[in-house]
C-alpha positions in Angstrom: -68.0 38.2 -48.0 -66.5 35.0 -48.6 -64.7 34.4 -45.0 -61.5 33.0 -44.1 -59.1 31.0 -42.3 -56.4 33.5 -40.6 -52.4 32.8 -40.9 -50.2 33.0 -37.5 -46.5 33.1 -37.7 -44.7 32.2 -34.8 -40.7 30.7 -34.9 -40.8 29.3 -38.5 -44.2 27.6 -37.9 -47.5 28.3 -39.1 -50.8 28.6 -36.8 -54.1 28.8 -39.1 -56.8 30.0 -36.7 -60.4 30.0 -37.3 -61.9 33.4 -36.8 -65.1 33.6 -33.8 -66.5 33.7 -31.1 -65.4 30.1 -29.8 -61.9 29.1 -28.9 -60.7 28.5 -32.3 -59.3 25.7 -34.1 -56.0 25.8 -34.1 -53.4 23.3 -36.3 -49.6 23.7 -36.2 -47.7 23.2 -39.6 -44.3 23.0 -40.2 -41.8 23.9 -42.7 -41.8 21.2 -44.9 -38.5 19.6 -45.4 -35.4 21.9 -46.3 -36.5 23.2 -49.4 -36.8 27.2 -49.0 -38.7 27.4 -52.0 -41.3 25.3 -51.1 -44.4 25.2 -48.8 -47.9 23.2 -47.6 -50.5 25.3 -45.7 -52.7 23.5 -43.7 -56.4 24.1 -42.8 -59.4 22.8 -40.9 -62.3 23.6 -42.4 -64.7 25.6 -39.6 -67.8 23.9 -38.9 -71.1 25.8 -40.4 -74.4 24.9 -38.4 -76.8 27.7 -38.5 -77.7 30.1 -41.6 -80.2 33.2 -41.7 -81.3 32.8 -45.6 -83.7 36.2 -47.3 -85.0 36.0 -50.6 -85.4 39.6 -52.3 -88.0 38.9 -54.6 -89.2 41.7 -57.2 -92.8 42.3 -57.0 -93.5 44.1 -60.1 -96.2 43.1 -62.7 -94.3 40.9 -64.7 -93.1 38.7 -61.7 -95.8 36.5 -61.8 -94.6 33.2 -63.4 -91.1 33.6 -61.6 -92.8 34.0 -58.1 -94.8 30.3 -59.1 -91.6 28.4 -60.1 -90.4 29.9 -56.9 -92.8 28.3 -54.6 -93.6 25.3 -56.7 -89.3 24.2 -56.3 -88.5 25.3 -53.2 -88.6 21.8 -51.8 -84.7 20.6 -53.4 -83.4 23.2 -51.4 -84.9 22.9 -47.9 -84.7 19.2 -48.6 -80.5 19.9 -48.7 -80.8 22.5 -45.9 -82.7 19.9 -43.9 -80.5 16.5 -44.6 -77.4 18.7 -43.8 -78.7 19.3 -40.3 -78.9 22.7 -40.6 -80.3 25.5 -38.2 -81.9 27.6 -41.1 -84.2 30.4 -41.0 -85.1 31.6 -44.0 -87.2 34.6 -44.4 -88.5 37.2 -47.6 -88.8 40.6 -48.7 -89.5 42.4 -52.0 -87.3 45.1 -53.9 -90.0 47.3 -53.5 -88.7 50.2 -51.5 -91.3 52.4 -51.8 -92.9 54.4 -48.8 -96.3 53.3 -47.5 -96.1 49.5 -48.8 -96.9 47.1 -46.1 -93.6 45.0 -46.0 -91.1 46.8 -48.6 -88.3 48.3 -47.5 -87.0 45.9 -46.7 -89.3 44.9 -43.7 -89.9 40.8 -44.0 -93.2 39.6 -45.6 -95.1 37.9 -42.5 -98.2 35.9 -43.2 -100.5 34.9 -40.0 -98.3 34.2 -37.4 -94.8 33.3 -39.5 -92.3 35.7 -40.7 -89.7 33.2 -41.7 -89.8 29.5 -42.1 -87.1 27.2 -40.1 -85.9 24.0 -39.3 -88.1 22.6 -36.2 -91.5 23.9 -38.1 -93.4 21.1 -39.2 -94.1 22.2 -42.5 -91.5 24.6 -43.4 -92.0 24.4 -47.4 -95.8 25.4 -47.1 -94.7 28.2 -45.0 -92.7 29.4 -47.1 -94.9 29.4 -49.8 -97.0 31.6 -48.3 -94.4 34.2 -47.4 -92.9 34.0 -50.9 -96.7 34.9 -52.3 -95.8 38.4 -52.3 -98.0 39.3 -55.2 -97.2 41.7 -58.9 -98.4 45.0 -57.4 -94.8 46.5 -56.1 -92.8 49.3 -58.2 -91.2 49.2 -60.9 -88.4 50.7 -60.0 -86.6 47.6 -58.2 -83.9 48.1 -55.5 -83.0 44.7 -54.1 -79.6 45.8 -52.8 -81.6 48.9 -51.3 -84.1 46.3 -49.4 -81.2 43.6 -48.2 -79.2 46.6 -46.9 -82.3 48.1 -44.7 -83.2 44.4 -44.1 -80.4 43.7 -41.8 -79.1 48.1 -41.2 -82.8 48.9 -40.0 -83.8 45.7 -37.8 -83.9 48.0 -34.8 -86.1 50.4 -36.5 -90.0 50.1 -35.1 -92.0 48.1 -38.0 -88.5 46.1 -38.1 -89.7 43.8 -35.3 -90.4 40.6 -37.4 -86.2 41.1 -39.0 -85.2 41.7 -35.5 -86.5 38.2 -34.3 -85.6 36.3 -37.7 -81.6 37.6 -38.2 -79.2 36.3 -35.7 -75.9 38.0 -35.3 -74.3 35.0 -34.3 -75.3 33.0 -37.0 -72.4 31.2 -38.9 -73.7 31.8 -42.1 -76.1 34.8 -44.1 -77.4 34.6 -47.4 -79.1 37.2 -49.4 -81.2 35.7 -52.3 -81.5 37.5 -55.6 -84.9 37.3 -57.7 -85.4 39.6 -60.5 -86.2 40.1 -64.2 -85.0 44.2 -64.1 -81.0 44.9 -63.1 -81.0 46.5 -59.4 -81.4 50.2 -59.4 -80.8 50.8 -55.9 -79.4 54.0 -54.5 -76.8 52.5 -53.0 -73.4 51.8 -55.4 -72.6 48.5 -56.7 -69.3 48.7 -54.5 -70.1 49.8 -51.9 -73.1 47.4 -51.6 -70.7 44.4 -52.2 -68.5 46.3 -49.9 -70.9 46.0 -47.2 -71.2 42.0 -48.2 -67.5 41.9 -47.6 -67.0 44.3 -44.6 -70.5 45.0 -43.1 -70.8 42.0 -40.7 -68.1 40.2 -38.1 -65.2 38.5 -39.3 -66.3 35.0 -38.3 -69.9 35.5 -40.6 -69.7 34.2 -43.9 -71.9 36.2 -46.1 -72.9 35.1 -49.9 -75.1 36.6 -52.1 -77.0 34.3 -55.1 -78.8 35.9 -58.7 -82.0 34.3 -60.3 -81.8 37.0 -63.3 -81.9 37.3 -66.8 -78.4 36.8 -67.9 -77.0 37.7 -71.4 -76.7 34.5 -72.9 -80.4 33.7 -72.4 -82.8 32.6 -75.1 -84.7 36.0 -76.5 -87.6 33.9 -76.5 -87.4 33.3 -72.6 -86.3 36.8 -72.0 -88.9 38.8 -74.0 -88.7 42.6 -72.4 -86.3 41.4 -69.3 -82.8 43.3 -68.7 -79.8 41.6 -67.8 -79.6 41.2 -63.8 -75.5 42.7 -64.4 -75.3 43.9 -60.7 -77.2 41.2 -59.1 -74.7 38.8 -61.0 -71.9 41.1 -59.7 -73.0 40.7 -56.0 -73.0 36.8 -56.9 -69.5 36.4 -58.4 -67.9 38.9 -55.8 -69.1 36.6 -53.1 -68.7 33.2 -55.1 -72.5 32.8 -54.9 -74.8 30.8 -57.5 -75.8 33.3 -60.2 -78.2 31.5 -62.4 -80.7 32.1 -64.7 -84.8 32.7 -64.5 -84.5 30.7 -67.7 -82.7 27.5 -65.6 -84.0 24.8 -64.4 -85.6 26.4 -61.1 -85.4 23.1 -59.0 -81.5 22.4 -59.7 -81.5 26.8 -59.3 -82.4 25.9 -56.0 -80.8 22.9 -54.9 -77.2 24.8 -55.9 -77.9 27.0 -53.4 -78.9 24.8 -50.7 -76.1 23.1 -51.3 -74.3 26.7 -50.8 -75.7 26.9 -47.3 -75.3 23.5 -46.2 -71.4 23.8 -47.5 -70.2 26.8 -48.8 -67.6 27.5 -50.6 -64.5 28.2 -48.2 -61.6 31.0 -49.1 -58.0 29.8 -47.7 -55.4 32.4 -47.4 -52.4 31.3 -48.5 -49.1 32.9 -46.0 -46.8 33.1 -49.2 -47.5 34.1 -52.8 -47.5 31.3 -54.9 -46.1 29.8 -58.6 -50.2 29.8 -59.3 -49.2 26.7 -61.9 -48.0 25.1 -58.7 -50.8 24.9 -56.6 -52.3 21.7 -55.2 -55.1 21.3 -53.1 -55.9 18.2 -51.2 -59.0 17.1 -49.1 -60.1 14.6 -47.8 -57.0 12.5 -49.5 -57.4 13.5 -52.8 -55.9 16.0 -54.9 -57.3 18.8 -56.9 -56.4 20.9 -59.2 -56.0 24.9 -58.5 -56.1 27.7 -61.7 -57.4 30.7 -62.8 -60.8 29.7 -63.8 -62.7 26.4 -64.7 -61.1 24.0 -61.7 -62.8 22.5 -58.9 -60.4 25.7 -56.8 -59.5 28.3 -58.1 -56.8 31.4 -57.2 -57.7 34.8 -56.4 -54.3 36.7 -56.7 -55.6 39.8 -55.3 -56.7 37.9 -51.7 -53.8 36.1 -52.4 -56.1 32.8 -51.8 -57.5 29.7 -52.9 -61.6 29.3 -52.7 -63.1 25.9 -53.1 -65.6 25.6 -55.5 -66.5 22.3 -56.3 -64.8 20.2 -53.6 -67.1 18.6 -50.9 -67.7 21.0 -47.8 -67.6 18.3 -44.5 -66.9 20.4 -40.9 -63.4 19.3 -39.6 -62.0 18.3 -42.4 -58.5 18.8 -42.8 -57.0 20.5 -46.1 -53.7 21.4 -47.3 -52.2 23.6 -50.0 -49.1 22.6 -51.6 -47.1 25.3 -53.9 -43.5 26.6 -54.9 -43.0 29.6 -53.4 -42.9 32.8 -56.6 -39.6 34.4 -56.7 -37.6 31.8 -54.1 
Protein backbone atom coordinates (compact mmCIF):
# COMPACT_ATOMS: atom_id res chain seq x y z
CA UNK A 1 0.00 0.00 0.00
CA UNK A 2 1.18 3.31 -1.10
CA UNK A 3 1.59 5.04 2.58
CA UNK A 4 0.97 8.34 3.69
CA UNK A 5 1.52 11.56 5.44
CA UNK A 6 -1.47 11.96 8.20
CA UNK A 7 -3.45 15.46 8.57
CA UNK A 8 -3.87 17.01 12.25
CA UNK A 9 -6.30 19.82 12.85
CA UNK A 10 -5.83 21.80 15.74
CA UNK A 11 -7.21 25.77 16.03
CA UNK A 12 -7.30 26.57 12.36
CA UNK A 13 -3.76 25.07 11.81
CA UNK A 14 -2.62 22.12 10.19
CA UNK A 15 -0.09 19.40 11.71
CA UNK A 16 1.10 16.75 8.99
CA UNK A 17 2.55 13.95 11.01
CA UNK A 18 4.60 11.19 9.70
CA UNK A 19 3.20 7.86 10.69
CA UNK A 20 5.93 5.29 12.91
CA UNK A 21 7.57 4.13 15.28
CA UNK A 22 9.94 7.33 15.88
CA UNK A 23 8.80 10.66 17.19
CA UNK A 24 7.43 11.94 14.04
CA UNK A 25 8.07 14.80 11.97
CA UNK A 26 5.90 17.23 12.65
CA UNK A 27 5.42 20.82 10.45
CA UNK A 28 2.84 23.47 11.43
CA UNK A 29 1.09 25.27 8.45
CA UNK A 30 -1.07 27.98 8.52
CA UNK A 31 -4.00 29.31 6.81
CA UNK A 32 -2.76 31.09 4.07
CA UNK A 33 -3.84 34.60 3.86
CA UNK A 34 -7.63 35.46 4.19
CA UNK A 35 -8.83 33.82 1.37
CA UNK A 36 -11.44 30.97 2.62
CA UNK A 37 -11.43 29.43 -0.54
CA UNK A 38 -7.96 28.79 -0.79
CA UNK A 39 -5.34 26.46 0.84
CA UNK A 40 -1.33 25.07 0.77
CA UNK A 41 -0.67 21.75 2.56
CA UNK A 42 2.64 21.23 3.57
CA UNK A 43 4.71 17.98 3.89
CA UNK A 44 8.12 16.57 4.70
CA UNK A 45 8.81 13.78 2.92
CA UNK A 46 9.71 10.74 5.61
CA UNK A 47 13.04 9.42 5.27
CA UNK A 48 13.24 5.64 3.58
CA UNK A 49 16.53 3.73 4.68
CA UNK A 50 15.93 0.11 4.74
CA UNK A 51 13.73 -2.14 2.15
CA UNK A 52 13.06 -5.99 2.37
CA UNK A 53 12.75 -6.64 -1.67
CA UNK A 54 11.26 -10.66 -2.93
CA UNK A 55 11.18 -11.51 -6.39
CA UNK A 56 8.35 -14.17 -7.25
CA UNK A 57 9.69 -15.71 -10.15
CA UNK A 58 7.58 -18.42 -12.22
CA UNK A 59 9.43 -21.53 -12.56
CA UNK A 60 7.61 -23.25 -15.19
CA UNK A 61 9.13 -24.71 -18.42
CA UNK A 62 8.88 -21.81 -20.54
CA UNK A 63 10.76 -19.47 -17.98
CA UNK A 64 13.99 -20.12 -19.12
CA UNK A 65 15.12 -17.03 -21.16
CA UNK A 66 13.25 -14.70 -18.72
CA UNK A 67 15.07 -16.18 -15.60
CA UNK A 68 18.64 -15.36 -17.82
CA UNK A 69 17.82 -11.68 -18.63
CA UNK A 70 17.01 -11.73 -14.93
CA UNK A 71 20.26 -12.55 -13.65
CA UNK A 72 22.31 -11.21 -16.48
CA UNK A 73 20.65 -7.20 -15.53
CA UNK A 74 20.33 -7.31 -12.11
CA UNK A 75 23.32 -5.07 -11.68
CA UNK A 76 21.27 -1.38 -12.68
CA UNK A 77 19.21 -2.07 -9.90
CA UNK A 78 21.48 -3.05 -6.97
CA UNK A 79 23.84 -0.47 -8.45
CA UNK A 80 20.68 2.28 -7.57
CA UNK A 81 19.88 0.40 -4.34
CA UNK A 82 23.57 0.64 -3.48
CA UNK A 83 24.46 4.47 -4.44
CA UNK A 84 21.21 5.40 -2.55
CA UNK A 85 22.64 4.08 0.68
CA UNK A 86 20.26 1.72 1.07
CA UNK A 87 19.78 -1.10 3.83
CA UNK A 88 18.30 -3.74 1.27
CA UNK A 89 17.74 -7.34 1.51
CA UNK A 90 16.51 -8.80 -1.20
CA UNK A 91 15.46 -12.32 -1.32
CA UNK A 92 13.42 -14.99 -4.01
CA UNK A 93 10.73 -17.37 -4.26
CA UNK A 94 8.86 -19.05 -7.11
CA UNK A 95 5.01 -19.18 -7.86
CA UNK A 96 5.13 -22.61 -7.53
CA UNK A 97 2.89 -23.52 -4.59
CA UNK A 98 2.76 -26.96 -4.93
CA UNK A 99 3.23 -29.41 -1.85
CA UNK A 100 6.52 -31.30 -1.59
CA UNK A 101 8.75 -28.75 -3.67
CA UNK A 102 11.80 -27.79 -1.90
CA UNK A 103 11.33 -23.93 -1.66
CA UNK A 104 7.72 -23.19 -3.14
CA UNK A 105 5.25 -22.01 -1.16
CA UNK A 106 6.48 -19.43 -0.75
CA UNK A 107 9.48 -20.56 1.41
CA UNK A 108 12.73 -18.40 0.01
CA UNK A 109 15.13 -20.11 -2.46
CA UNK A 110 18.54 -20.49 -0.26
CA UNK A 111 21.67 -21.54 -2.05
CA UNK A 112 24.74 -22.65 0.27
CA UNK A 113 24.76 -20.54 2.99
CA UNK A 114 22.60 -17.32 1.52
CA UNK A 115 18.93 -16.86 1.42
CA UNK A 116 18.86 -13.30 0.45
CA UNK A 117 21.48 -10.94 -0.85
CA UNK A 118 22.08 -7.43 1.07
CA UNK A 119 23.97 -4.43 1.27
CA UNK A 120 27.29 -5.21 3.42
CA UNK A 121 27.86 -8.66 1.31
CA UNK A 122 30.69 -8.29 -0.85
CA UNK A 123 29.27 -9.59 -3.86
CA UNK A 124 25.62 -9.14 -3.63
CA UNK A 125 24.91 -9.37 -7.57
CA UNK A 126 26.57 -12.94 -7.83
CA UNK A 127 24.58 -13.89 -4.91
CA UNK A 128 21.77 -13.20 -6.20
CA UNK A 129 22.32 -14.81 -9.20
CA UNK A 130 22.49 -17.85 -7.74
CA UNK A 131 19.26 -17.50 -5.65
CA UNK A 132 17.36 -16.25 -8.74
CA UNK A 133 18.63 -19.77 -10.69
CA UNK A 134 15.56 -21.32 -9.65
CA UNK A 135 15.28 -23.59 -12.60
CA UNK A 136 11.93 -24.53 -15.34
CA UNK A 137 10.69 -27.57 -13.41
CA UNK A 138 7.83 -25.77 -11.11
CA UNK A 139 3.92 -26.03 -12.06
CA UNK A 140 2.19 -24.74 -14.29
CA UNK A 141 -0.35 -23.64 -12.53
CA UNK A 142 1.39 -20.24 -11.21
CA UNK A 143 0.18 -18.53 -8.01
CA UNK A 144 2.54 -15.58 -7.29
CA UNK A 145 0.09 -13.76 -5.13
CA UNK A 146 -0.47 -17.24 -3.37
CA UNK A 147 3.49 -17.47 -2.65
CA UNK A 148 4.14 -13.51 -1.56
CA UNK A 149 1.07 -13.97 0.77
CA UNK A 150 2.51 -17.27 2.58
CA UNK A 151 6.04 -15.54 2.10
CA UNK A 152 5.51 -12.95 4.72
CA UNK A 153 1.74 -14.81 6.58
CA UNK A 154 3.81 -18.14 7.11
CA UNK A 155 7.40 -16.80 8.29
CA UNK A 156 6.71 -18.46 11.70
CA UNK A 157 5.83 -21.62 10.17
CA UNK A 158 8.81 -24.41 10.72
CA UNK A 159 10.59 -24.64 7.08
CA UNK A 160 9.91 -20.73 7.20
CA UNK A 161 13.22 -20.12 9.05
CA UNK A 162 15.30 -18.62 6.16
CA UNK A 163 11.87 -15.71 5.59
CA UNK A 164 11.87 -15.33 9.28
CA UNK A 165 15.58 -14.02 9.24
CA UNK A 166 15.32 -12.16 5.76
CA UNK A 167 11.82 -9.92 6.46
CA UNK A 168 12.08 -7.25 8.91
CA UNK A 169 8.90 -5.88 10.45
CA UNK A 170 10.42 -2.67 10.92
CA UNK A 171 11.63 -2.20 7.73
CA UNK A 172 10.59 1.22 6.10
CA UNK A 173 9.94 -0.20 2.90
CA UNK A 174 8.61 -3.95 1.26
CA UNK A 175 8.58 -4.80 -2.23
CA UNK A 176 7.04 -7.80 -3.82
CA UNK A 177 8.49 -8.42 -7.35
CA UNK A 178 6.43 -9.84 -10.17
CA UNK A 179 7.97 -12.26 -12.80
CA UNK A 180 5.75 -14.14 -15.07
CA UNK A 181 4.71 -15.17 -18.62
CA UNK A 182 1.00 -16.84 -17.34
CA UNK A 183 -1.59 -14.22 -15.36
CA UNK A 184 -1.57 -15.26 -11.48
CA UNK A 185 -4.06 -17.89 -10.69
CA UNK A 186 -3.81 -17.87 -7.04
CA UNK A 187 -6.52 -18.92 -4.67
CA UNK A 188 -6.58 -15.92 -3.13
CA UNK A 189 -8.87 -12.80 -4.89
CA UNK A 190 -7.39 -10.13 -6.72
CA UNK A 191 -8.91 -7.76 -3.99
CA UNK A 192 -8.43 -9.06 -1.40
CA UNK A 193 -4.68 -9.74 -2.31
CA UNK A 194 -4.19 -6.03 -3.04
CA UNK A 195 -6.20 -5.60 0.03
CA UNK A 196 -3.73 -7.19 2.00
CA UNK A 197 -0.86 -4.89 0.07
CA UNK A 198 -2.93 -1.95 1.30
CA UNK A 199 -3.98 -3.09 4.84
CA UNK A 200 -1.88 -6.26 5.72
CA UNK A 201 1.18 -4.55 7.21
CA UNK A 202 1.66 -1.31 9.86
CA UNK A 203 0.71 1.96 8.84
CA UNK A 204 4.24 3.44 8.82
CA UNK A 205 5.43 0.37 5.94
CA UNK A 206 5.21 1.31 2.54
CA UNK A 207 4.37 -1.62 0.56
CA UNK A 208 4.61 -1.71 -3.57
CA UNK A 209 4.16 -4.36 -5.76
CA UNK A 210 6.13 -4.33 -9.47
CA UNK A 211 4.96 -6.74 -12.88
CA UNK A 212 7.56 -8.11 -15.45
CA UNK A 213 4.53 -9.72 -17.63
CA UNK A 214 3.30 -9.97 -20.88
CA UNK A 215 1.19 -6.98 -21.36
CA UNK A 216 -1.43 -6.50 -24.19
CA UNK A 217 0.27 -4.27 -26.30
CA UNK A 218 3.25 -6.54 -26.80
CA UNK A 219 4.65 -7.69 -30.09
CA UNK A 220 2.95 -11.26 -30.96
CA UNK A 221 6.27 -12.16 -32.03
CA UNK A 222 7.76 -11.62 -28.42
CA UNK A 223 4.80 -13.08 -26.85
CA UNK A 224 4.26 -16.39 -28.81
CA UNK A 225 1.93 -18.67 -26.28
CA UNK A 226 2.24 -16.08 -23.13
CA UNK A 227 -1.07 -14.57 -21.49
CA UNK A 228 -1.38 -11.19 -20.40
CA UNK A 229 -0.02 -10.79 -16.62
CA UNK A 230 -3.77 -8.63 -16.01
CA UNK A 231 -3.63 -9.22 -12.23
CA UNK A 232 -0.05 -8.92 -11.68
CA UNK A 233 -0.40 -5.52 -13.58
CA UNK A 234 -3.37 -4.82 -11.28
CA UNK A 235 -1.26 -5.36 -8.07
CA UNK A 236 1.25 -2.87 -9.78
CA UNK A 237 -1.02 0.10 -10.61
CA UNK A 238 -3.06 -0.34 -7.26
CA UNK A 239 0.23 0.20 -5.46
CA UNK A 240 1.81 2.71 -8.08
CA UNK A 241 4.51 0.12 -8.83
CA UNK A 242 6.57 -0.36 -12.20
CA UNK A 243 4.50 -2.73 -14.35
CA UNK A 244 6.60 -3.40 -17.33
CA UNK A 245 7.02 -5.72 -19.90
CA UNK A 246 9.14 -9.26 -20.35
CA UNK A 247 9.45 -7.77 -23.81
CA UNK A 248 11.27 -4.27 -22.24
CA UNK A 249 14.44 -3.52 -22.00
CA UNK A 250 15.27 -5.78 -18.87
CA UNK A 251 18.21 -3.55 -17.56
CA UNK A 252 16.07 -0.13 -17.65
CA UNK A 253 13.03 -2.95 -16.18
CA UNK A 254 15.20 -3.00 -13.48
CA UNK A 255 16.75 0.14 -12.82
CA UNK A 256 12.88 1.64 -12.60
CA UNK A 257 12.51 -0.29 -9.86
CA UNK A 258 15.54 0.31 -7.95
CA UNK A 259 14.91 3.61 -8.39
CA UNK A 260 11.32 2.68 -6.70
CA UNK A 261 13.13 1.46 -3.66
CA UNK A 262 15.69 3.91 -3.30
CA UNK A 263 12.71 6.74 -3.64
CA UNK A 264 9.31 5.74 -3.95
CA UNK A 265 6.71 7.23 -5.01
CA UNK A 266 5.02 9.13 -1.86
CA UNK A 267 0.93 9.63 -1.50
CA UNK A 268 -0.01 13.12 0.22
CA UNK A 269 -3.35 13.38 1.68
CA UNK A 270 -4.74 16.43 0.98
CA UNK A 271 -7.12 17.92 4.40
CA UNK A 272 -9.71 19.57 1.84
CA UNK A 273 -11.06 18.33 -1.46
CA UNK A 274 -9.74 20.13 -4.16
CA UNK A 275 -10.68 22.16 -7.75
CA UNK A 276 -8.38 19.02 -9.18
CA UNK A 277 -7.50 21.81 -12.27
CA UNK A 278 -6.11 23.75 -9.30
CA UNK A 279 -3.61 21.80 -7.97
CA UNK A 280 0.06 22.67 -7.66
CA UNK A 281 2.76 20.85 -6.31
CA UNK A 282 6.14 22.19 -5.46
CA UNK A 283 9.44 20.54 -4.29
CA UNK A 284 12.29 21.33 -3.89
CA UNK A 285 11.44 25.04 -5.37
CA UNK A 286 9.91 24.06 -8.39
CA UNK A 287 6.51 23.61 -9.41
CA UNK A 288 4.72 20.74 -10.96
CA UNK A 289 1.96 20.09 -12.52
CA UNK A 290 -0.98 17.82 -10.79
CA UNK A 291 -3.94 15.88 -13.21
CA UNK A 292 -5.67 12.93 -13.80
CA UNK A 293 -3.15 11.03 -15.62
CA UNK A 294 0.06 11.67 -17.62
CA UNK A 295 1.80 14.52 -15.09
CA UNK A 296 4.75 14.15 -13.11
CA UNK A 297 1.70 13.89 -9.88
CA UNK A 298 -1.19 12.94 -10.30
CA UNK A 299 -4.81 13.03 -8.19
CA UNK A 300 -6.46 10.12 -6.75
CA UNK A 301 -10.06 11.48 -5.89
CA UNK A 302 -11.04 8.47 -4.11
CA UNK A 303 -7.93 8.88 -1.31
CA UNK A 304 -8.52 12.24 -1.86
CA UNK A 305 -4.55 12.59 -2.52
CA UNK A 306 -1.81 13.52 -4.60
CA UNK A 307 1.05 10.73 -5.37
CA UNK A 308 4.27 11.75 -6.84
CA UNK A 309 5.39 10.00 -9.66
CA UNK A 310 8.01 11.48 -11.43
CA UNK A 311 9.37 14.05 -8.98
CA UNK A 312 12.77 13.36 -7.26
CA UNK A 313 12.33 11.33 -3.91
CA UNK A 314 15.20 13.19 -1.39
CA UNK A 315 14.42 12.37 2.65
CA UNK A 316 13.50 15.76 4.34
CA UNK A 317 12.48 17.47 1.75
CA UNK A 318 9.87 19.80 2.14
CA UNK A 319 6.65 19.87 -0.24
CA UNK A 320 3.62 21.79 -0.55
CA UNK A 321 0.24 21.56 -2.27
CA UNK A 322 -1.42 24.51 -3.37
CA UNK A 323 -5.31 24.31 -4.59
CA UNK A 324 -8.76 26.29 -4.49
CA UNK A 325 -10.81 24.65 -2.25
CA UNK A 326 -14.17 22.71 -4.50
CA UNK A 327 -17.39 24.15 -3.51
CA UNK A 328 -15.93 27.39 -1.30
Amino acid sequence: MVRYIIPLVFNGCIEWSVRGEEPPTVVPVGVPGNEPDSWIDDYILPYRETADILFIIDDSGSMADEQTALRENFTPMLETMQNSGLDYRVAVTTTDVTLGVSFGQGRLHTVGPHSFAHSLQTNPVGIFQGLADVGTQGSSGERGGDAAWAAIELRTFPGYEANLAWYRPNADQLHFIFISDEDDQSDIGQQEFIQWLWHGFPEEKFVQAHAIVSQPEDDPDCTFGFAIGWRYSDYAKETDGVDYSLCDDWSQTLEDIGLQTAGPNPELVLSHNPVVESIELEADGITYEVCDDGCPAIYRPGRNSVVMLEIPYVGGTEVHVSYQVAGS
